[in-house]
TORVEXMI-884602 format. One record per residue (C-alpha): y negated, x negated, z; residue in three letters. Coordinates in steps of 0.02 Angstrom, whole numbers, plus 50000, padded with zeros to 5 digits. Each point is the difference from the previous one (the first is absolute). Example, Ala and Ser with C-alpha at 12.3 -4.5 7.8 and 13.67 -1.06 7.14 Angstrom:
BEGIN
502254938550390Ala 498284993149967Ser 
***
This chain:
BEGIN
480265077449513Unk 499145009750128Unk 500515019250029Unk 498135002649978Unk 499214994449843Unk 498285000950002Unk 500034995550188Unk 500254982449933Unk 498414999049889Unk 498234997450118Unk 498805015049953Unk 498084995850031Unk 498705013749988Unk 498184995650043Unk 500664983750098Unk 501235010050110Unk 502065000450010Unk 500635015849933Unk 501615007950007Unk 500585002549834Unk 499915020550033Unk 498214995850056Unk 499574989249828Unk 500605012249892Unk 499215016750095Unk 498444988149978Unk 500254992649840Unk 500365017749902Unk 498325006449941Unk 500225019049925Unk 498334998549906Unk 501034991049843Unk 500995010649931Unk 498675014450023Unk 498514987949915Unk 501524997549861Unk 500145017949983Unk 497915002749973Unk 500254986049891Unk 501115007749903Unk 499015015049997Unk 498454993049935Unk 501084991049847Unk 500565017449946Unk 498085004950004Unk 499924987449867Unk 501285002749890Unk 501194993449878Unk 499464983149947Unk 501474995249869Unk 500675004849829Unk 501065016550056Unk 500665003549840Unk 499095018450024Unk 500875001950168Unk 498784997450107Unk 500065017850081Unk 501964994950052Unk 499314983450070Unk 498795007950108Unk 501185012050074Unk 500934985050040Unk 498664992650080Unk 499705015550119Unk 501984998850041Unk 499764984350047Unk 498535003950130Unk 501255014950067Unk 501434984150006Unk 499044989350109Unk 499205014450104Unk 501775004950038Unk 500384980150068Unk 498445002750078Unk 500785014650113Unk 501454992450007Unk 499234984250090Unk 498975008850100Unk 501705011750064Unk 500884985150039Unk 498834992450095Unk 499715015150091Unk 501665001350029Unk 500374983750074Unk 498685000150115Unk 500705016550047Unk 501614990250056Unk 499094988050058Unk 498614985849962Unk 500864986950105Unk 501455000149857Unk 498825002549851Unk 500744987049875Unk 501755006050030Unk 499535020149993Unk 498924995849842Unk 501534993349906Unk 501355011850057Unk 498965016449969Unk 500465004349825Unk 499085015549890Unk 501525011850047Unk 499614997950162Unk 498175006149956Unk 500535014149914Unk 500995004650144Unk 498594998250120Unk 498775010249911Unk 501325015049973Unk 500275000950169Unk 498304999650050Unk 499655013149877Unk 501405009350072Unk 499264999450165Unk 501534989050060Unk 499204983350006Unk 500914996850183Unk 501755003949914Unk 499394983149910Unk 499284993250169Unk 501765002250063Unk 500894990349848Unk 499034984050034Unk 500035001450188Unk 498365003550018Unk 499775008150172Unk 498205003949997Unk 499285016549916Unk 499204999049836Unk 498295006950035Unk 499584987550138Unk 500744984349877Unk 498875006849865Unk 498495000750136Unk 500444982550066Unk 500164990849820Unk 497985008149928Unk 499454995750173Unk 499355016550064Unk 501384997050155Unk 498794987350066Unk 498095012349997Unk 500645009250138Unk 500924988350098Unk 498794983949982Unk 498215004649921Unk 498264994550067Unk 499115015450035Unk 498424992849930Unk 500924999249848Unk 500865017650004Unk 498165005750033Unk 499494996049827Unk 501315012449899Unk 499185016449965Unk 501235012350032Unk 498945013549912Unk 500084991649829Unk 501864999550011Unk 500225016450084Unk 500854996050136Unk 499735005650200Unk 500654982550077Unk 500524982949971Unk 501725005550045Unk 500025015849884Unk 499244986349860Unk 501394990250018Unk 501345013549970Unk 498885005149878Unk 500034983649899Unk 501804995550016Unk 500535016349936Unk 499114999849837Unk 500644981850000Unk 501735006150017Unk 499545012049847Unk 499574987049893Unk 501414987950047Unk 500885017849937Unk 499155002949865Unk 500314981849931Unk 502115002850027Unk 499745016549892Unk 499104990749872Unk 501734986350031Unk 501165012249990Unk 499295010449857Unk 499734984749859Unk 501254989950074Unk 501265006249864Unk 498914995749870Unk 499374983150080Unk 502124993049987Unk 499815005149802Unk 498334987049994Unk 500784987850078Unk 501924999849947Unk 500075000849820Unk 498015004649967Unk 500825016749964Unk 498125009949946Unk 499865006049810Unk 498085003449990Unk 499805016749922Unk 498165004449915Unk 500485013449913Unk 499315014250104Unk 501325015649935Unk 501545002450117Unk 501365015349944Unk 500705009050150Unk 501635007349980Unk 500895014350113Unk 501665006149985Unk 499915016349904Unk 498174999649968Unk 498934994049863Unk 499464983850009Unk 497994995850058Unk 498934987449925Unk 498984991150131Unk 498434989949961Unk 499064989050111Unk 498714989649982Unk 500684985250107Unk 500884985949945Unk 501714998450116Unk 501234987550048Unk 501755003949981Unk 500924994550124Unk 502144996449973Unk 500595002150188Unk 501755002750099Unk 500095010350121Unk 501895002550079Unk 500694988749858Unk 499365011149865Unk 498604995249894Unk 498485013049988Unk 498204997749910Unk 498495003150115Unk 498315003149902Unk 498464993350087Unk 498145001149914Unk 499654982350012Unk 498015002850093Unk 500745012350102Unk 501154986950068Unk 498644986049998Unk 498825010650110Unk 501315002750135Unk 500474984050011Unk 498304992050003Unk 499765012750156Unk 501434994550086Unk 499604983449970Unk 498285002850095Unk 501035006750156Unk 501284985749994Unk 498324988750014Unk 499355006450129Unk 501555003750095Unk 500644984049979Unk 498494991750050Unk 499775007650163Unk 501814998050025Unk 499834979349979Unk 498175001050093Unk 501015005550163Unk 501374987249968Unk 498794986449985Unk 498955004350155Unk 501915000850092Unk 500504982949941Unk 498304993350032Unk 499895009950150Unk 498115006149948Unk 499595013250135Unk 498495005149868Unk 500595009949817Unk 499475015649939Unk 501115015849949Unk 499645011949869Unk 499565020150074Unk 500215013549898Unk 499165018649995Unk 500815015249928Unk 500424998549803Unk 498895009349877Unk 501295006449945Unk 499524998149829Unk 501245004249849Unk 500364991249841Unk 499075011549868Unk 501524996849898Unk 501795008950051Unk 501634993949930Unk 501605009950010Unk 501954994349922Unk 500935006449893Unk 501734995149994Unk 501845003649935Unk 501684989850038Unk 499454985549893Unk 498124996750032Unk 498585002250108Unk 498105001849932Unk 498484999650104Unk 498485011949906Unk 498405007250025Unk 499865014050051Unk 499315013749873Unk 500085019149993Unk 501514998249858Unk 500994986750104Unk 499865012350178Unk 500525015449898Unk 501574987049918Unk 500534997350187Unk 499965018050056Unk 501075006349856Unk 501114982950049Unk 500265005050167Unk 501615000450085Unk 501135012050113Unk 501645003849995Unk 500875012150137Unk 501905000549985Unk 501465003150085Unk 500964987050066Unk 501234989350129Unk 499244986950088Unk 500834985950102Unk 499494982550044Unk 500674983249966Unk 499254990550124Unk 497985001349998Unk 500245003749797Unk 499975019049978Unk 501135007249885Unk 499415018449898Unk 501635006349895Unk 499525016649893Unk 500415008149858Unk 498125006249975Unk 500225018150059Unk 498615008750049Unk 500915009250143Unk 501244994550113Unk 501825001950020Unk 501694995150121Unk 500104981749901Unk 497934999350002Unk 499345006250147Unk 498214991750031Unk 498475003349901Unk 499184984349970Unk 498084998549918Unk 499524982249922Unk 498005000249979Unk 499774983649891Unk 498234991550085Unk 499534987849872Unk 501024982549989Unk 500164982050136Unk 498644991549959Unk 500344991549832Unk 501735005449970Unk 500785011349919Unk 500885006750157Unk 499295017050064Unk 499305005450137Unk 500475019950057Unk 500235009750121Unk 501655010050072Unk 500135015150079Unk 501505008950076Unk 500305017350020Unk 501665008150073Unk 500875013750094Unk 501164994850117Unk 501375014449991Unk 500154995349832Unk 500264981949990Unk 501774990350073Unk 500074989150120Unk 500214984249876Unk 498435005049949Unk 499305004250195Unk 500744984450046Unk 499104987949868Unk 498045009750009Unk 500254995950213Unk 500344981549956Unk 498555001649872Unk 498855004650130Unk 500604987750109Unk 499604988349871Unk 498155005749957Unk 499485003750193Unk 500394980849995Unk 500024986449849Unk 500065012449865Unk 500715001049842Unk 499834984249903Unk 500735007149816Unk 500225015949928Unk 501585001849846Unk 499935015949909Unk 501845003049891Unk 499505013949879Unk 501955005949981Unk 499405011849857Unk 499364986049894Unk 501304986650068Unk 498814989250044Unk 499494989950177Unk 498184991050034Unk 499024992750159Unk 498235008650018Unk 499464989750163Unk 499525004350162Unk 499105016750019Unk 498244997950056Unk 500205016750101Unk 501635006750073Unk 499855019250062Unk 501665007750086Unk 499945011250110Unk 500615000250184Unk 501605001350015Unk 501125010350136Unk 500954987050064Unk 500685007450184Unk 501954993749999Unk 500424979550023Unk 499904990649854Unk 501624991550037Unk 500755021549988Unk 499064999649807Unk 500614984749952Unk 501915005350015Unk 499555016249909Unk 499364989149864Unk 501664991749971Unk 500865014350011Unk 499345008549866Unk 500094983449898Unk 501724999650035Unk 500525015649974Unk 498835003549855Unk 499585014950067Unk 498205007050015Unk 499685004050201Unk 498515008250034Unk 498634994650146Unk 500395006150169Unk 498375008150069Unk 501105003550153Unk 501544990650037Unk 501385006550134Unk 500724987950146Unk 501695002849913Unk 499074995249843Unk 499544984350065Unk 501634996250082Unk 500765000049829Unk 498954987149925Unk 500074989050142Unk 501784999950005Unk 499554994649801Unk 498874984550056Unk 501414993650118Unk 501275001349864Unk 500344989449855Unk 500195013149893Unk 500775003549816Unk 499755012649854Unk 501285012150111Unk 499054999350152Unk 498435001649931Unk 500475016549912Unk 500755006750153Unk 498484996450084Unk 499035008749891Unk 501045014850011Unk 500005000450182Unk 498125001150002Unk 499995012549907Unk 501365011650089Unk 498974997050165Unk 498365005749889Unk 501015018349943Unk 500135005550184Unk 498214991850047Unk 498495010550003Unk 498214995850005Unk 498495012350060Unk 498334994149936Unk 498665008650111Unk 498135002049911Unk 498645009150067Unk 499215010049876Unk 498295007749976Unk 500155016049890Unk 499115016349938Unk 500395017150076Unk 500865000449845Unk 501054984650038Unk 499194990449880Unk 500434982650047Unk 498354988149986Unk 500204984450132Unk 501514993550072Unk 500534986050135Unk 501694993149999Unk 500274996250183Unk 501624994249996Unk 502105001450016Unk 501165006550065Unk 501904999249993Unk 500985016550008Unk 499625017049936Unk 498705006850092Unk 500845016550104Unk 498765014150027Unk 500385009650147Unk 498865017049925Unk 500215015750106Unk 500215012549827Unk 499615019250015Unk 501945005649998Unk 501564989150017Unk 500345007349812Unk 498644988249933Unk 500634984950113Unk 501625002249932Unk 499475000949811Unk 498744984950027Unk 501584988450068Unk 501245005349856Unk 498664998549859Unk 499114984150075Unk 500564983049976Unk 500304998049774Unk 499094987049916Unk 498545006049929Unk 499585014550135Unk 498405000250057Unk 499185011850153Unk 498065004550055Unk 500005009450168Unk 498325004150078Unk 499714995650206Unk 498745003550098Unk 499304990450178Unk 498974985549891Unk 498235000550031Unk 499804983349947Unk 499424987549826Unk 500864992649872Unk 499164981750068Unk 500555003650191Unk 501775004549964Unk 500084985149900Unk 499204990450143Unk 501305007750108Unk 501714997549905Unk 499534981349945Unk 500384994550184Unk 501725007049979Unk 500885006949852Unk 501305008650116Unk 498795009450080Unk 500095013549838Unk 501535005750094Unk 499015004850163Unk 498425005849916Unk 501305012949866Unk 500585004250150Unk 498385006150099Unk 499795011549840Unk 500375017949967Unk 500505009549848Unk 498385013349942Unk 501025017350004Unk 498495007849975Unk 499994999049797Unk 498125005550012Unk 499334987050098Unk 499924981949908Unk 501284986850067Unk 498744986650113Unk 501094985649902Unk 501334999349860Unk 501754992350004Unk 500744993749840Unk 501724992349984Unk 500834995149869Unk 501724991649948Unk 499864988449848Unk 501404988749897Unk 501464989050070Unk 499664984149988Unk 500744981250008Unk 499304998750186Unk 500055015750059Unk 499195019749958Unk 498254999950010Unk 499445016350096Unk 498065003350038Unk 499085009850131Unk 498055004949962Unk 499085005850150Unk 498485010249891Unk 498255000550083Unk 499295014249899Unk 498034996949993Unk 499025016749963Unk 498584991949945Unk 501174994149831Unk 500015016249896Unk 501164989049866Unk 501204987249962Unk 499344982449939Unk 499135003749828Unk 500024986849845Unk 498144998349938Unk 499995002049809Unk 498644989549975Unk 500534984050090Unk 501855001350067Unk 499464999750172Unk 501015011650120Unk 499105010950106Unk 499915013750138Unk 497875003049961Unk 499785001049839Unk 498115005849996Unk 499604985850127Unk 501004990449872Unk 499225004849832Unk 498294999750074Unk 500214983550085Unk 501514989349982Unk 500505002749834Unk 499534984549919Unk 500485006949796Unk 498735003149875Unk 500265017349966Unk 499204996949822Unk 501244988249961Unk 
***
């Protein structure tokens, strides 16, 4: 038997050898199943023609299932033809019978996803999308091989375009919308098409009142005029119902059925003139869409079990606004890996065990399914989360910067109880500081789950810090080790010291109203003042130095901004030293200071003690301190400017 089949069978079209890829492409004629479908159509129009038994309401929803059925096998041709060609026409028979409906479902979501060449790259498919998509409806060829006599006779005004070239792009990218539009269509029913055609899983449903029941809320009595299909689906293994009016579905589906048509026919024109090698065929142009709406607007509502698609009315919009869904909460996050993993005990602020605030806005559901959409937001400090925690959110933003997170698992340890919610559709976190080597973090990480013991995130980390948990990476290290690894990190930490330096701008009063962090240094920052009597120098060194002690001394020889002194130390943090050092204390108590100096010396911590060093621009022009507006919650330093032009609350409210 030969290796190929059909290669031993002759194929004859119009008196010429074919190939067999060459009979088929020729032999396949789209129009049938889409004059089936109209056929279909027009037998509804008619009726039921038999003894129903009084159900002939039931029977006709049946019938407009049925139309939806073989609409759906009408995409689903279409997609696999398009798909084969896309792999290429000289292996059509074998790419038609190897390309199976996952595969289309697969297709369209990455297309829809705007990673079409991640599926490109799967099939080892070197070219790019847009110029396959150009090549298969023909428009490849205008440019490159058009008479001009013939290009002459397009009138670029009707279809609002400047060029044959801009035309073009024109065309094929409200082609590629509708090729997109058609996957959504796929994707969206495609749950509902497997319960037509495994099982004929539909329970026609012409009683028009639905009961809508929330937890802790009365129950709502829904009616609608519509008669619906009810729909038994799985989705994840799980069995679901998804309501569908029955003409709302018809409608769609006759629409898409149009596109397929005409899509599919252009698509086999081109083929045919290839085969035939016609240098002659004609390509559809389009304008700009009307952009004209369905007068009718649907909306879902949905719980864990079921999915219904309704109009949308005044009482159903006002349902979905009190149905709404956000939830902030503290929690620990980590990932497993792309699934995201949200432990909480519900708390509404954080705490050592919960550090993170985490917001889920619930966006409506995936497609069909009773899966939600939402989106996540992530809020955090970093001086008061550990570095398990530090570690995890830098590999999560790793992960979204790149393929994202695919699932999200939320264990509610309050109510003992663990489900999957999806992937988010939006992902906010912010930026996080991430200046040491991840290798550095890493080790940290495994220390504290080692030792069990919280260690908090080094915004500055010592040489000798780093020399500990290197020495940590080299070893193989046990429970002992670990803990005196720990413990050496933090003895280097009590003798550390940390100077923060800010530049402030301030009030005469010293009214603090913009800062700049500019940066670190390590040390204690040593002021060499020249004091009034050696009696004061004497009492400043013995008092100066306790946790907690805090000094303002006014200098004079700045004649310069807040902005340029910012400007000036960003270059070089170190150069506070020289600048302090160009400075002067005011003796004379009745002149103002040209620039305040404020140092203070806060807490021990796990790293080291965090000192900080404010160089204060005072501004004259600022007569106060920031000022919370009443009306709005807006901070200000002009608050008439502010009430008479900024302040955006209704002051009748």
């Amino acid at each position: 038997m030969p290796n190929d089949f059909l290669g031993s069978i002759e194929f004859l079209s119009e008196s010429e050898d074919r190939t067999p890829e060459e009979f088929i492409d020729l032999a396949h004629d789209p129009d049938i199943l889409y004059y089936h479908i109209q056929e279909s159509k027009q037998k509804l129009n008619r009726g039921v023609k038999v003894d129903t038994d009084e159900k002939d309401d039931e029977v006709l929803v049946h019938s407009k299932i049925e139309i939806f059925q073989s609409v759906m096998q009408y995409v689903e041709a279409f997609s696999i033809y398009y798909l084969a060609y896309i792999k290429g026409r000289e292996d059509l028979v074998k790419y038609l019978i190897s390309t199976y409906p996952r595969e289309v479902k697969t297709f369209y979501t990455k297309l829809n996803d705007g990673e079409v060449a991640e599926y490109l790259d799967d099939h080892d498919i070197e070219a790019d999308y847009r110029d396959l998509l150009e090549s298969l409806f023909g428009y490849r060829f205008i440019t490159e091989d058009a008479d001009e006599e013939q290009l002459e006779q397009i009138d670029l005004d009707e279809l609002s375009a400047d060029s044959i070239e801009d035309l073009v792009e024109q065309s094929a990218e409200m082609l590629d919308e509708q090729i997109q539009d058609i996957g959504n269509f796929y994707l969206e029913f495609g749950n509902a098409y497997n319960a037509v055609k495994h099982g004929n899983r539909i329970i026609p449903q012409t009683d028009n009142e639905f009961q809508i029941s929330r937890e802790g809320e009365e129950d709502v009595d829904v009616a609608v005029d519509l008669d619906f299909a009810l729909f038994l689906c799985k989705h994840e293994e799980k069995a679901y119902l998804t309501g569908i009016p029955v003409d709302h579905l018809l409608e769609h589906s006759l629409d898409i059925a149009e596109r397929v048509h005409d899509l599919f026919t252009y698509l086999r024109r081109i083929a045919k003139a290839a085969i035939e090698e016609e240098r002659e065929f004609s390509v559809p142009f389009y304008g700009p869409s009307d952009g004209e709406e369905s007068p009718q607007r649907w909306v879902k509502i949905w719980n864990e079990h079921s999915v219904l698609i309704l109009p949308r009315t005044e009482a159903i919009a006002e349902l979905l606004a009190e149905s709404s869904y956000e939830r902030t909460v503290a929690s620990r996050l980590s990932l497993d890996g792309k699934t995201l993993q949200i432990i909480t005990e519900n708390d509404a602020s954080i705490s050592p065990e919960y550090p993170v605030m985490v917001t889920l806005a619930q966006q409506g559901v995936q497609g069909l399914t009773p899966k939600p959409l939402f989106g996540l937001n992530i809020t955090f400090t970093l001086n008061e989360i550990d570095i398990q925690q530090y570690y995890e959110l830098l590999e999560m933003e790793d992960l979204q910067q790149g393929v994202g997170v695919d699932s999200t698992v939320i264990h509610d340890k309050e109510r003992g109880e663990e489900f999957e919610v999806g992937s988010p559709t939006s992902f906010n976190i912010p930026s996080i500081y991430d200046p040491f080597e991840r290798e550095l973090i890493e080790q940290l990480y495994y220390l504290q789950l080692i030792t069990d013991t919280k260690i908090p995130v080094p915004l500055e980390m010592s040489e000798s810090h780093a020399e500990v948990i290197r020495e940590a990476i080299e070893a193989d290290i046990e429970r002992d080790d670990a803990i005196e690894a720990v413990e050496s990190l933090r003895e280097i930490g009590e003798d550390a010291v940390v100077t923060g330096v800010y530049v402030d701008r301030v009030t005469r009063a010293a009214d603090r109203f913009e800062s700049e962090l500019i940066g670190s240094i390590w040390g204690a920052f040593d002021f060499a003042f020249e004091f009034e009597t050696d009696e004061i120098a004497e009492d400043f060194e013995q008092e100066w130095g306790k946790e907690g002690d805090e000094i303002t001394v006014g200098l004079e020889g700045y004649s310069g901004s807040f902005d340029e002194l910012v400007e000036e130390l960003q270059e070089d943090v170190e150069d506070v030293e020289y600048f302090i050092d160009a400075l002067s204390i005011r003796d004379d108590r009745a002149q103002p200071p040209d620039i305040l100096v404020n140092y203070s010396i806060g807490e021990s911590g796990f790293w080291y003690t965090d000192h900080s060093l404010r160089l204060q621009v005072i501004d004259e022009d600022a007569g106060h301190g920031p000022i919370e507006c009443e009306l709005c919650g807006e901070v200000t330093m002009d608050v008439k400017t502010h009430l008479t032009e900024d302040c955006e609350a209704d002051p009748f409210a």
